[in-house]
N, CA, C and O atoms as CSV, one atom per row, in Angstrom:
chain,resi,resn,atom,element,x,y,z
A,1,UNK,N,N,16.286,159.380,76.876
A,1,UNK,CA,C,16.028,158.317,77.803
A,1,UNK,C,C,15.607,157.075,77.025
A,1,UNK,O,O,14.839,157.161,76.067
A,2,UNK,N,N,16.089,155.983,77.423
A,2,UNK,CA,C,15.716,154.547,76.597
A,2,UNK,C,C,14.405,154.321,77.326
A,2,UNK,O,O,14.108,154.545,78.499
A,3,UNK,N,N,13.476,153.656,76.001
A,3,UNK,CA,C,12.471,153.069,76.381
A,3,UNK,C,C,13.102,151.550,76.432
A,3,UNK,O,O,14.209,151.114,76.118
A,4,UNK,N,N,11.971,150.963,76.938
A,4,UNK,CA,C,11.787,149.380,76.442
A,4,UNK,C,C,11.726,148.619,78.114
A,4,UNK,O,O,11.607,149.123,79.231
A,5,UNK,N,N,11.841,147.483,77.738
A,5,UNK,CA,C,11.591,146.743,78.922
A,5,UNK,C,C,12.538,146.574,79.801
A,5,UNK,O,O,13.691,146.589,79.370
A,6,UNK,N,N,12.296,146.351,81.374
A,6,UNK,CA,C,13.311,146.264,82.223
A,6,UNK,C,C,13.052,145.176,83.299
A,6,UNK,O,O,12.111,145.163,84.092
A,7,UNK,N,N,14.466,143.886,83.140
A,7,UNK,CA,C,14.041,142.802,83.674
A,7,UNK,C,C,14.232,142.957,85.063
A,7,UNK,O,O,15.305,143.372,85.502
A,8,UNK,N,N,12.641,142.457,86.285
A,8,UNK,CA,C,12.655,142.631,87.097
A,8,UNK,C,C,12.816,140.925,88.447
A,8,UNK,O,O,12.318,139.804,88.349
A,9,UNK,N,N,13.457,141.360,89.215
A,9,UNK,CA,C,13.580,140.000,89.771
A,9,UNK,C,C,13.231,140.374,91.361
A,9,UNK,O,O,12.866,141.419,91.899
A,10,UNK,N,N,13.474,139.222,91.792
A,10,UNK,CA,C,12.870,139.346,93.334
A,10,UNK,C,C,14.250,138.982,93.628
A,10,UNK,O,O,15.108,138.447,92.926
A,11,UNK,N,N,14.261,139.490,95.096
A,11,UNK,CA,C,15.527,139.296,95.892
A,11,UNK,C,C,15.790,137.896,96.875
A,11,UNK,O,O,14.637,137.481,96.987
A,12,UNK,N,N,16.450,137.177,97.455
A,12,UNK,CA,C,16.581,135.978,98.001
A,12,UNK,C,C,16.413,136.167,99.497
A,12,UNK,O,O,16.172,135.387,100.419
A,13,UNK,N,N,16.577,137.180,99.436
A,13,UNK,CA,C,16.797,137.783,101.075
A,13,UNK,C,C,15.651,138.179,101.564
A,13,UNK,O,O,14.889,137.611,102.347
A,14,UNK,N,N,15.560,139.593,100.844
A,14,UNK,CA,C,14.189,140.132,101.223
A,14,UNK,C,C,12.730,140.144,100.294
A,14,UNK,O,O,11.833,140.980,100.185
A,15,UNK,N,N,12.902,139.124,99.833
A,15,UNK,CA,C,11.972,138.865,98.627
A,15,UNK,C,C,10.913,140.004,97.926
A,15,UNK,O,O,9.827,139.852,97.367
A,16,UNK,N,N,11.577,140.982,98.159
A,16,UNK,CA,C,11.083,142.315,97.244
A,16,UNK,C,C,11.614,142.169,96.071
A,16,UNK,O,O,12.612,141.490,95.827
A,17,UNK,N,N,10.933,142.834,95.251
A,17,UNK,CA,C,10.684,142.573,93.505
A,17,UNK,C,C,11.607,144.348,93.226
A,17,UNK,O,O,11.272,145.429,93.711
A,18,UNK,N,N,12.670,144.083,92.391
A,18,UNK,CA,C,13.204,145.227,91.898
A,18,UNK,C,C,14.000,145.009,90.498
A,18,UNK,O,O,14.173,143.904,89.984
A,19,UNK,N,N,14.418,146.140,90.013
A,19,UNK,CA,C,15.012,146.157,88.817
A,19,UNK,C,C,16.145,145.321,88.626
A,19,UNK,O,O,16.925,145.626,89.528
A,20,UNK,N,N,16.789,144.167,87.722
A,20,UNK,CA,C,17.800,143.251,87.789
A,20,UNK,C,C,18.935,144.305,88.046
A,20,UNK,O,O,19.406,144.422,89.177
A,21,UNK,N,N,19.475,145.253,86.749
A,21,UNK,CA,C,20.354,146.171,87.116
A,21,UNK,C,C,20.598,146.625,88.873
A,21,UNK,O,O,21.755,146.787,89.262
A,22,UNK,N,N,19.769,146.753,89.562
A,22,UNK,CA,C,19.867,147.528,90.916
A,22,UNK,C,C,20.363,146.082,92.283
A,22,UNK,O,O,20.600,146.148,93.489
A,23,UNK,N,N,20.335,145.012,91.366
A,23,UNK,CA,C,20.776,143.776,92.461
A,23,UNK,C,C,21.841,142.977,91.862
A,23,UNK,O,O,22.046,142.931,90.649
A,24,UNK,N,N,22.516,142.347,92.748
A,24,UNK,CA,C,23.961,141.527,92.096
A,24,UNK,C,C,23.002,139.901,92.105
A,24,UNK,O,O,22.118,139.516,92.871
A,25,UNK,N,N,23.768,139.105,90.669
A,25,UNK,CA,C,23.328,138.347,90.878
A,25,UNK,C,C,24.490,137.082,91.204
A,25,UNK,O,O,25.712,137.210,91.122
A,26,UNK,N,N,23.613,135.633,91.658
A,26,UNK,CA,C,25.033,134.760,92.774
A,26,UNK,C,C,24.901,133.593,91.666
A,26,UNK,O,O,23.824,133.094,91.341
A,27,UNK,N,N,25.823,133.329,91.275
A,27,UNK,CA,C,25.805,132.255,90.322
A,27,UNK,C,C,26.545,130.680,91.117
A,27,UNK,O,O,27.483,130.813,91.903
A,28,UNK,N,N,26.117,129.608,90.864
A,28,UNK,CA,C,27.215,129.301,91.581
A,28,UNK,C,C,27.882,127.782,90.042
A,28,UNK,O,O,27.247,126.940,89.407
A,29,UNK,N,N,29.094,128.094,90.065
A,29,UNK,CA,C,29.934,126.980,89.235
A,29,UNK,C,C,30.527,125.831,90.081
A,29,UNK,O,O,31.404,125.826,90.945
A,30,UNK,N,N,29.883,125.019,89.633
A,30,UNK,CA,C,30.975,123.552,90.694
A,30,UNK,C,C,30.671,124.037,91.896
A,30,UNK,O,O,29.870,124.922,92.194
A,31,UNK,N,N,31.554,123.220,92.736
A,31,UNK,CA,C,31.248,124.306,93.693
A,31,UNK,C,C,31.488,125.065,94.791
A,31,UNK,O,O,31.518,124.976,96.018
A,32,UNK,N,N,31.709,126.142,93.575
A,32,UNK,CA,C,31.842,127.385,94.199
A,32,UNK,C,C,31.105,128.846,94.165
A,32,UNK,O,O,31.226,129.275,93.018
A,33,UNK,N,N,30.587,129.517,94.756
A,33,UNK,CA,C,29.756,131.043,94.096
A,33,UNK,C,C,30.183,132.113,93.299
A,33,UNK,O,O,31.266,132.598,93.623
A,34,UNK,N,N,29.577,132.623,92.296
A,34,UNK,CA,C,30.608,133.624,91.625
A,34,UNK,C,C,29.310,134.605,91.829
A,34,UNK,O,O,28.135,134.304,92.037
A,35,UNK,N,N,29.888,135.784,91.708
A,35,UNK,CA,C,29.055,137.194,92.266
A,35,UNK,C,C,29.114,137.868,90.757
A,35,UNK,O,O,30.198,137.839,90.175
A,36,UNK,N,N,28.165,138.371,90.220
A,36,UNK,CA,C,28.040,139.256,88.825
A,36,UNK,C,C,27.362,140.128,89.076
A,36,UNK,O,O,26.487,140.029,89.937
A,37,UNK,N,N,27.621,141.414,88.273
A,37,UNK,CA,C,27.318,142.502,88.940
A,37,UNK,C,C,26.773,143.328,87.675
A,37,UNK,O,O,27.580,143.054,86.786
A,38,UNK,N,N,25.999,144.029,87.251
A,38,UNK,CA,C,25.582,145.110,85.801
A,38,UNK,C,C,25.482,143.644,85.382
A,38,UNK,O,O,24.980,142.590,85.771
A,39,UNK,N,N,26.553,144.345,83.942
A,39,UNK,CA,C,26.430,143.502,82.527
A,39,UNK,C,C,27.029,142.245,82.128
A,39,UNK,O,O,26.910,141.515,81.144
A,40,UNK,N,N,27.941,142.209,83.556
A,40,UNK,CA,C,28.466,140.943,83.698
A,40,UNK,C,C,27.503,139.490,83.188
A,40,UNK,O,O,26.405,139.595,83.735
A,41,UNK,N,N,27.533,138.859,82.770
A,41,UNK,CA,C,26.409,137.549,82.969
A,41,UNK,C,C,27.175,136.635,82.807
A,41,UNK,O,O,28.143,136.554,82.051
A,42,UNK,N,N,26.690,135.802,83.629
A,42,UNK,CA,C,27.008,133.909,83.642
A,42,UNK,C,C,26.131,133.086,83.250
A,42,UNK,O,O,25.126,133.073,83.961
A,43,UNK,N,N,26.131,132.384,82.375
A,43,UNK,CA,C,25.304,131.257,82.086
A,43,UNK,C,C,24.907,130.193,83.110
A,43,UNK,O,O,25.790,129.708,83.817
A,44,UNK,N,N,23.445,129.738,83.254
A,44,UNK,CA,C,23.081,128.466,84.542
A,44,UNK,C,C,22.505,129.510,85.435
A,44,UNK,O,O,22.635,130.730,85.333
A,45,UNK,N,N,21.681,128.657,86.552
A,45,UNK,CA,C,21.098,128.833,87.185
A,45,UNK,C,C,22.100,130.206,88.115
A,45,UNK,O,O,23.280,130.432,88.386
A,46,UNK,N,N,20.612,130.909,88.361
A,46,UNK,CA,C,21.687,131.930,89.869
A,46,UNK,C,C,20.303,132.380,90.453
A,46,UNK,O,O,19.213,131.927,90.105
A,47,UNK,N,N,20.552,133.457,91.507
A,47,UNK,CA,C,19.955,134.198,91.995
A,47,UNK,C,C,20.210,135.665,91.964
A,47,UNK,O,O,21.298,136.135,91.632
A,48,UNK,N,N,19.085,136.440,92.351
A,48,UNK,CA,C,19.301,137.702,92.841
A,48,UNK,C,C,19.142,138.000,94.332
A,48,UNK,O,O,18.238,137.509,95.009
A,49,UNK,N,N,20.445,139.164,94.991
A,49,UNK,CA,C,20.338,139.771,96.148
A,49,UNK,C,C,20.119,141.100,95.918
A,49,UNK,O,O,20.134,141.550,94.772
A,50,UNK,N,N,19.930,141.730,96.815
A,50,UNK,CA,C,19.539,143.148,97.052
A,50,UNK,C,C,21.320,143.377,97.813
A,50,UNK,O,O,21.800,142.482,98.510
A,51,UNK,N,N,22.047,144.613,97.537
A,51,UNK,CA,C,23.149,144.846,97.912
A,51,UNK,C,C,23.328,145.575,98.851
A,51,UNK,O,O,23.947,146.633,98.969
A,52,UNK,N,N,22.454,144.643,99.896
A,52,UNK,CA,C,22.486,145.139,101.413
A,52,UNK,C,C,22.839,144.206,102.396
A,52,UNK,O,O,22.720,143.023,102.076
A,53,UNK,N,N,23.339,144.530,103.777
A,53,UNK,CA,C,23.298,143.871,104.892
A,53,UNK,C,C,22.000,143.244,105.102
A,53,UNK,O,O,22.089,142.038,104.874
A,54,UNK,N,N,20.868,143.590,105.437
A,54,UNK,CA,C,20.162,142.532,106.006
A,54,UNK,C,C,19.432,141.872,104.626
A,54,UNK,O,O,18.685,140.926,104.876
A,55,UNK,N,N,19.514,142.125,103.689
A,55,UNK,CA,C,19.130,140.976,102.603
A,55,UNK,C,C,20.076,139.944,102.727
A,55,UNK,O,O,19.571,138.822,102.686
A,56,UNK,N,N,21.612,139.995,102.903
A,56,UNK,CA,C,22.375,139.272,102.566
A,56,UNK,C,C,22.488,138.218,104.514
A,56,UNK,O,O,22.994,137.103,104.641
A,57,UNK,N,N,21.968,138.910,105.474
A,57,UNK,CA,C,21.472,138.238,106.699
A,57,UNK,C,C,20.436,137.149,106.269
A,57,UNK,O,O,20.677,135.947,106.381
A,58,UNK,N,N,19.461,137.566,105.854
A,58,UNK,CA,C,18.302,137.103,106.041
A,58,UNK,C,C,18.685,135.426,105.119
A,58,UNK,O,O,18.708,134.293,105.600
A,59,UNK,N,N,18.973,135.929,103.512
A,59,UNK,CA,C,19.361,135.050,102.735
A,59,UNK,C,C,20.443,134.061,103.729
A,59,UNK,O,O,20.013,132.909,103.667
A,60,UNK,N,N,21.058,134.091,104.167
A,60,UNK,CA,C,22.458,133.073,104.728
A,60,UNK,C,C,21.521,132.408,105.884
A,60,UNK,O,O,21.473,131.183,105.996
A,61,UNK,N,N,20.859,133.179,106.645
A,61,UNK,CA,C,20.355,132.638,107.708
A,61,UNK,C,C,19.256,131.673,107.475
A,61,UNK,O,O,19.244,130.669,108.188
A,62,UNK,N,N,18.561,131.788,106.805
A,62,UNK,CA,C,16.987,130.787,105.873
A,62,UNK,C,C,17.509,129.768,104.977
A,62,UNK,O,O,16.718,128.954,104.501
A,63,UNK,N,N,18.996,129.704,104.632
A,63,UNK,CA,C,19.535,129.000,103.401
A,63,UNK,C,C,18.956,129.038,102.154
A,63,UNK,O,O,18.685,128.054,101.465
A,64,UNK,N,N,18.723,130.497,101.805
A,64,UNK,CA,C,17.886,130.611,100.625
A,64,UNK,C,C,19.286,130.785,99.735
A,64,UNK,O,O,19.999,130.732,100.738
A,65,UNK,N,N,19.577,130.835,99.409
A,65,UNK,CA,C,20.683,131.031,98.440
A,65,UNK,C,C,21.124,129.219,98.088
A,65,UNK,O,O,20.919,128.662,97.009
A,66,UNK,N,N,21.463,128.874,98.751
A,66,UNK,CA,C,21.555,127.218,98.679
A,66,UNK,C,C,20.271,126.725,97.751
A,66,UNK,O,O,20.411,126.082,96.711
A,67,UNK,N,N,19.011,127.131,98.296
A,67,UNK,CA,C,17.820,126.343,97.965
A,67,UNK,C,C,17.714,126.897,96.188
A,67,UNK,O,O,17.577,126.255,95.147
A,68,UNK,N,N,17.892,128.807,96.555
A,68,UNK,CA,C,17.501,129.346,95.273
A,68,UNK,C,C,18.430,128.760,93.951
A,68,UNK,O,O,17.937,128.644,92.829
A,69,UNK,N,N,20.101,128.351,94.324
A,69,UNK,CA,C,20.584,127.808,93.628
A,69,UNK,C,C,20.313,126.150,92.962
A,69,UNK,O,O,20.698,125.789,91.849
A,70,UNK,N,N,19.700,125.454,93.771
A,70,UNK,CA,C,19.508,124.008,93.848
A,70,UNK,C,C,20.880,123.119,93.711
A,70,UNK,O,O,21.223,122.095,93.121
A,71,UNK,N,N,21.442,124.043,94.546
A,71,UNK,CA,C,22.584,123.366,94.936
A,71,UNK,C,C,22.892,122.799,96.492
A,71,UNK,O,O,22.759,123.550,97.458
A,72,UNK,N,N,23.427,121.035,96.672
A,72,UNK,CA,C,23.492,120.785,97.742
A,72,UNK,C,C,24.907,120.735,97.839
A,72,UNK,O,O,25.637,120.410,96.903
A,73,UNK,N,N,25.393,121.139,99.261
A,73,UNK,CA,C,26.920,121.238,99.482
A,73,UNK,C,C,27.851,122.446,98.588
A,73,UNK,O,O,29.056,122.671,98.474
A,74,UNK,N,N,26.996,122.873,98.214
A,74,UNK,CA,C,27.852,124.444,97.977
A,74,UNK,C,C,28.606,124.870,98.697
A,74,UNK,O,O,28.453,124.435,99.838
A,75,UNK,N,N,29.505,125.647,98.563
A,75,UNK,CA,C,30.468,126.133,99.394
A,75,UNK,C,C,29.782,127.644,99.553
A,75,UNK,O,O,30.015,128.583,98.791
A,76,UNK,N,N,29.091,127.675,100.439
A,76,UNK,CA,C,28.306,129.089,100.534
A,76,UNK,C,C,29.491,130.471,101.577
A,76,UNK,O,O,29.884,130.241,102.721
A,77,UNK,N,N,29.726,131.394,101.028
A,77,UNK,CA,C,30.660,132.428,102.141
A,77,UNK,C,C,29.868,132.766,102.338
A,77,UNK,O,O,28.795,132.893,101.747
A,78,UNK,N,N,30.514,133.164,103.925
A,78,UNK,CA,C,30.154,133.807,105.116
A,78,UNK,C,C,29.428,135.418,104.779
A,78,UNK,O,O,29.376,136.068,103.735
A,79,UNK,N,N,28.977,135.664,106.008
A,79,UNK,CA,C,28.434,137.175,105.723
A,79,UNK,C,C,29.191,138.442,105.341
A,79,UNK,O,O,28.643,139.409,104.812
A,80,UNK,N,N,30.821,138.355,105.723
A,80,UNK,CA,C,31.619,138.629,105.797
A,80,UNK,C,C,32.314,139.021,104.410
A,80,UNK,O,O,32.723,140.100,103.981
A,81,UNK,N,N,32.290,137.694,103.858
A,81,UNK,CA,C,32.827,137.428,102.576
A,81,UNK,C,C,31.573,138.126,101.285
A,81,UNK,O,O,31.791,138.892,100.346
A,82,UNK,N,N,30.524,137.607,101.652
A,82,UNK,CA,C,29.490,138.412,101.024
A,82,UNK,C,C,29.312,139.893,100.276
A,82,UNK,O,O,29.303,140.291,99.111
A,83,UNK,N,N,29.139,140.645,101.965
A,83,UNK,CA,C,29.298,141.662,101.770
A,83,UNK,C,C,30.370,142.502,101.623
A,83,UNK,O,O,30.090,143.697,101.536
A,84,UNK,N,N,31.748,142.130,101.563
A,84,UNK,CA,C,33.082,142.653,100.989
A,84,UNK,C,C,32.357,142.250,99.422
A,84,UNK,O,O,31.614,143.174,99.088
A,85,UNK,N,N,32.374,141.491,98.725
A,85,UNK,CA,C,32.375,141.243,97.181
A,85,UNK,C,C,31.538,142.019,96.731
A,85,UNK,O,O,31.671,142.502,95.606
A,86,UNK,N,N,30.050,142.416,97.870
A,86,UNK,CA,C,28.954,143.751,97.435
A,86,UNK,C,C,29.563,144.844,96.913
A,86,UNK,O,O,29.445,145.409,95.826
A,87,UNK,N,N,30.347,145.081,98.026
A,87,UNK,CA,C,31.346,146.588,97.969
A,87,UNK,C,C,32.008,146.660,97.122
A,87,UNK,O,O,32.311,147.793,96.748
A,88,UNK,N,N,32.567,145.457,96.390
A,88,UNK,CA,C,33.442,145.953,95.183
A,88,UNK,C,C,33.023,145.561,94.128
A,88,UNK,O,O,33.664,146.068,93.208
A,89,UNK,N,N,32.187,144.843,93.770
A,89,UNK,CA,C,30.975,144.651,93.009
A,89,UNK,C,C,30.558,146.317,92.503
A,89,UNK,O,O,30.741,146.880,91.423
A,90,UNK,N,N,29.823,146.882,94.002
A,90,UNK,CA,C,28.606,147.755,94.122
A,90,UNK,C,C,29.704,149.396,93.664
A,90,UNK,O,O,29.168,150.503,93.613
């Protein structure tokens, strides 16, 4: 079993604190959102979700994903679109 440290983040949605590995994170380029998932990484600002329905409710509905990005006029997808990219992400 590996020791060592494990980076922990809070979620946008449900602002519970969990392991980075166990949440996708939302990057957004120009603008548009890109979804990274494990070991994937993007450089610049992003967030973390929890790879659930009502994290990914809560986040769209509060405009936390907008705010967490500090992006204005993002092209934010739907709940729809969201949680399809979870699923194949997840």
């Amino acid at each position: 079993m590996k020791k060592g440290h494990v980076p922990i983040r809070t979620c946008v949605g449900c602002r519970q604190k969990r392991p980075a590995g166990e949440m996708v994170r939302i990057k957004a380029l120009g603008d548009a959102i890109v979804i990274a998932h494990g070991k994937d990484s993007l450089p610049g600002r992003g967030c973390y979700l929890c790879p659930a329905a009502r994290c990914v409710e809560a986040a769209l509905k509060k405009g936390r994903i907008a705010r967490a990005l500090r992006r204005e006029g993002v092209d934010i997808p739907s709940k729809e679109e969201l949680l399809r990219w979870l699923e194949q992400k997840g």
